[in-house]
N, C-alpha and C positions, 0 to 999 in steps of 0.2 A: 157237553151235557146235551144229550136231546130232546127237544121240545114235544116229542111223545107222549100222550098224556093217557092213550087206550092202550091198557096191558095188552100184551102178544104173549099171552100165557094163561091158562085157566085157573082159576079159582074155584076150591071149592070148601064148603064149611059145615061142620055139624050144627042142628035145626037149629039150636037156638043161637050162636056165636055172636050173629050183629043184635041179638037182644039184648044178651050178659054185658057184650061191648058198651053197647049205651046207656045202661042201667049204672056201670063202673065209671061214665060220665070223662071216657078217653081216648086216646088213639094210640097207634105206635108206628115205629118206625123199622125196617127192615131192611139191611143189605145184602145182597148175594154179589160174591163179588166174582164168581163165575159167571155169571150172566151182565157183570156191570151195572145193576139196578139201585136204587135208591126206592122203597116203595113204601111210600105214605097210605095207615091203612085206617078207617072210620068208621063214621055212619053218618046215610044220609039224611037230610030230615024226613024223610017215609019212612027211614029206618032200617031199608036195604044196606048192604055193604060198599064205601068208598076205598076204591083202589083206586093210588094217585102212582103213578109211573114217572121218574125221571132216570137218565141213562149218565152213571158216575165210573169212571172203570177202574176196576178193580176197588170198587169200595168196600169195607172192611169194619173196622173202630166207630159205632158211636158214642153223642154226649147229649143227651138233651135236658135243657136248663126250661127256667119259667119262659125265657123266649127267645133263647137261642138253640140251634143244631151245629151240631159238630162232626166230621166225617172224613177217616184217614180215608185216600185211594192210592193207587197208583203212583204217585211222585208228589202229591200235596197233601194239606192239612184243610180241610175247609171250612168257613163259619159262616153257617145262615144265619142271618136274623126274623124271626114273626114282625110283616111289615106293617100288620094291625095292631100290635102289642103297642105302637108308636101312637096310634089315635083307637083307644077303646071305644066301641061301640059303634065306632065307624063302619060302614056296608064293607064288604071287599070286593074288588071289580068284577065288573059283570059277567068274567070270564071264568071266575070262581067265587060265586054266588052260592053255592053249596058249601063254602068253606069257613072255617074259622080259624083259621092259621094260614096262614102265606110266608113260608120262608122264604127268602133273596139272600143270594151270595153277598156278601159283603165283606171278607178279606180272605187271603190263602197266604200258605206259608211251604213254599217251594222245598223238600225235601230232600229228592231223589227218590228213589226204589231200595225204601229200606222194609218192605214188608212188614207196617205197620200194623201190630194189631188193635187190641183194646187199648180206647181212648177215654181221656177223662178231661176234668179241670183243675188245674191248682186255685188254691185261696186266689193267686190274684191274678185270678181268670187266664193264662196261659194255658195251652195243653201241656196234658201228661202223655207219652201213650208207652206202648211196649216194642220195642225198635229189635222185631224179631233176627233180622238179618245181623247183626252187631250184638244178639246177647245182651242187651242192657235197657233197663227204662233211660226216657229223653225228653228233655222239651224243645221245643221249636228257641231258632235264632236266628237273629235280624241279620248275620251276615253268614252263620252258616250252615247245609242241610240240618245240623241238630246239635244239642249240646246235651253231653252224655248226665244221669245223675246215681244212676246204679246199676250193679249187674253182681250176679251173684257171689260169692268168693270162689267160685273153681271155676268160673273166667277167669284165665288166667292175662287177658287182653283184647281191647275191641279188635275185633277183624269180621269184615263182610263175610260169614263164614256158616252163620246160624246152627252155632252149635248145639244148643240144648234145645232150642224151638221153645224158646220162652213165649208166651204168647197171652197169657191172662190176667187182668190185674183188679184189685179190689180194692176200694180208697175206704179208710176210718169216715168218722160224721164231720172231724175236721178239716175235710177235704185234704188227706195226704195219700198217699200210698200206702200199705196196710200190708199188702198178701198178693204174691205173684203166682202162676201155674208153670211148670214146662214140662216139658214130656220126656227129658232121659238129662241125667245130668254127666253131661261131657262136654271135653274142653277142646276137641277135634271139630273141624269142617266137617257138617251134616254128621256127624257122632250119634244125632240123638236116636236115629231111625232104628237102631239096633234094640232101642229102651223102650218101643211103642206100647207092648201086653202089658208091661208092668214097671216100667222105669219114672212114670208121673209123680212128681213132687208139687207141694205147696211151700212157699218158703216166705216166711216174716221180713216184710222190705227192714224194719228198723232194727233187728239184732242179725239178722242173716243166716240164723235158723232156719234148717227145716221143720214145717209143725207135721207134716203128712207123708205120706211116699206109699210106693207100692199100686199108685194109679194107674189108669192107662189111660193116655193122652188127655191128661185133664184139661179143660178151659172153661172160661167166663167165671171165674171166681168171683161172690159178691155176696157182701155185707146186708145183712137186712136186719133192722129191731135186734141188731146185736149178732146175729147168727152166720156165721160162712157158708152160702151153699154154695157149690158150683156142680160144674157138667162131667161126668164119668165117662167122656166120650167115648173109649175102649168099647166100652161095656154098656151101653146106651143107658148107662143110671144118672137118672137126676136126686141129689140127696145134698146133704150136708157135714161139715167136718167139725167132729167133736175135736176141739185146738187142746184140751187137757191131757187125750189120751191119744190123738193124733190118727185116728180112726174117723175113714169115710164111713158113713151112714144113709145107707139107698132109702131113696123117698118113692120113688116112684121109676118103672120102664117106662122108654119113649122110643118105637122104633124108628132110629135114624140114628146117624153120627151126628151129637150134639154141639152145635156151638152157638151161643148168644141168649143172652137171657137179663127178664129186669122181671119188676113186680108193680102189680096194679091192684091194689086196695090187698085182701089175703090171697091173690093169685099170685102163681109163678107162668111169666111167657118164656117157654124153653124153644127154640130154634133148632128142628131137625133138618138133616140133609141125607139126598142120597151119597152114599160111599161110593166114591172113584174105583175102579177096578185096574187099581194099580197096586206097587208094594205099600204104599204108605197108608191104604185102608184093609189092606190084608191079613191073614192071621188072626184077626182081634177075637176076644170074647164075643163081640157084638154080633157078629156070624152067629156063632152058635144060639145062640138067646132068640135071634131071629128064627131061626128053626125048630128051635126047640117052641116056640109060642105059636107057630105058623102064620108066620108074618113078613110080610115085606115092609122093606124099609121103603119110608116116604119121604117128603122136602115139605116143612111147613112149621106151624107154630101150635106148639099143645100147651092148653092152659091149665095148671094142675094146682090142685086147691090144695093150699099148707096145712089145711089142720088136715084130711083125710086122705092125700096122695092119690086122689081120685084124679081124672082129666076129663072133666063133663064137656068143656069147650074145645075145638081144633079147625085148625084153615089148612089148606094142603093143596098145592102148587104145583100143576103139571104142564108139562111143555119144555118153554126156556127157562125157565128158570129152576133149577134140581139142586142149587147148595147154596146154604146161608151162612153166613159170620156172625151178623150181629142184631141182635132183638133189645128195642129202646120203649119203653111207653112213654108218652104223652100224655100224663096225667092233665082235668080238665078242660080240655081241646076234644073237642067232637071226629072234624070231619079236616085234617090237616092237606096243605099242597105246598106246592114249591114252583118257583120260577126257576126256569133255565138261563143258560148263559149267550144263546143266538135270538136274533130275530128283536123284531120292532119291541116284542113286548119289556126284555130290560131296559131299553133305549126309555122305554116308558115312566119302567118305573123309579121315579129318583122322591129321596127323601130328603131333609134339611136337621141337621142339628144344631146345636145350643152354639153359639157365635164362644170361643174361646175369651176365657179376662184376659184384658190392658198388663 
């Protein structure tokens, strides 16, 4: 993790974004895991925009709880913890003085490179996430990369193979698994690539059901006040799934390939990215849509308001960083940061828990 904390990437926002920001009294959190970034986003106390930089590679999956962070990358699972959360009202060091969240690494759980995507928590605080590479959701295990708990019925068995590009998952209120995405349902090694315009499914983790189909490359599936939305990636639509008639419903374009999305008060934060110019961003309806609207695809976060499918608010990201995975809020948290893994400053910071009972 790098101790960098000035973005090497520009930022830019519509006039009012760090207004609405603080107004909504939060922050969020953002991975690209093309660029390796972790990036904590705010406001300062003048009210400008805080962009906090840390370097996670290939980070992917977030979680954010009342005061913890969660974040697949590359070969781990990791969990921050907010080191202020431990002493309320306490200053935070002088080094983030502006801040009011301090996440610190404080466990990981060794995985391997299963190209983890969406991350959650079960009831009793374990991750969940979606173990792309293997076709099945997973949780972490004390002795091995993972321990498998579903995968759809035309897996016909795990293998490092990622056939359907499972990748989205949507947890009920009582913290389980609910609703998965994948993008072509095959039981072949990379199978799914054949399914991208229109092979996207939604599928009911507890009966094994499909409730949806006919998407393209759907992801971030997620539960709100009852409702399924997720991302139309194909097709750069952000909308919602009627589960009765099994019919996606466009809410709103976002030009970019969609992936990552949470909600902050009646907002939706959707995570655009530029498309690769390779096959696996080729073909798509999204091409055309762009054209047809005269528009370039952009990398950034559009905030689009559920009662009218408007998007008043948006940030957009040029330079290094051009693709995102995963968009978290941080409800009431202003101006959040994070400690790295080198340097004097962990060595620093240590904290003390409750002495275990006799």
């Amino acid at each position: 993790m790098s101790e960098t904390t000035e973005p090497r990437f520009a930022v830019h926002t519509s006039r009012h974004f760090s207004s609405w920001l603080a107004a909504q009294g939060g922050g969020m959190a953002v991975t690209t895991y093309q660029a390796g970034k972790l990036l904590l986003l705010g406001t300062r106390p003048d009210g400008r925009l805080s962009v906090f930089e840390r370097s996670l590679p290939r980070c992917m999956g977030l979680h954010v709880s009342a005061d913890t962070l969660h974040v697949t990358t590359l070969s781990q699972i990791w969990r921050f913890r907010d080191l202020l959360a431990d002493t309320p009202g306490a200053p935070p060091p002088p080094a983030y003085k502006e801040h009011d969240v301090l996440y610190a690494p404080r466990r990981c759980w060794v995985t391997g490179d299963l190209d983890a995507h969406d991350l959650a928590l079960l009831p009793n605080g374990r991750p969940v996430f979606v173990n792309t590479l293997f076709s099945c959701l997973a949780t972490v295990d004390e002795d091995h990369s993972f321990a498998p708990l579903w995968r759809p019925r035309f897996i016909s068995r795990l293998a490092a193979e990622d056939r359907c590009h499972l990748n989205g998952l949507a947890m009920d209120e009582a913290g389980a698994p609910r609703y998965v995405t994948l993008v072509g349902a095959s039981d072949v090694a990379d199978g799914w690539r054949e399914h991208r315009r229109s092979g996207g499914q939604v599928i009911d983790v507890a009966s094994g059901e499909v409730v949806a189909q006919g998407l393209s490359m759907p992801h971030s599936p997620r539960l709100h006040q009852g409702v399924l939305y997720l991302l139309n990636a194909g097709s750069g639509e952000f909308g919602r799934v009627d589960i009765a008639s099994g019919r996606f419903e466009p809410i709103a374009f976002c030009p970019g390939f969609l992936r990552g999305m949470s909600f902050l008060g009646n907002y939706a934060l959707v995570g655009l990215s530029m498309p690769r110019e390779n096959r696996t961003f080729s073909g798509l309806a999204l091409d055309d849509a762009l054209k047809s609207r005269g528009a370039e695809p952009r990398c950034g976060v559009m905030v689009i308001d559920l009662t009218s499918g408007d998007a008043p608010h948006w940030l957009r990201f040029e330079g290094l960083v051009q693709e995102l995975y995963d968009v978290a809020a941080i409800p009431g948290r202003r101006a959040p940061a994070a400690i790295g893994f080198m340097g004097e400053e962990i060595q620093r910071m240590v904290s003390i828990g409750d002495a275990p009972e006799a």
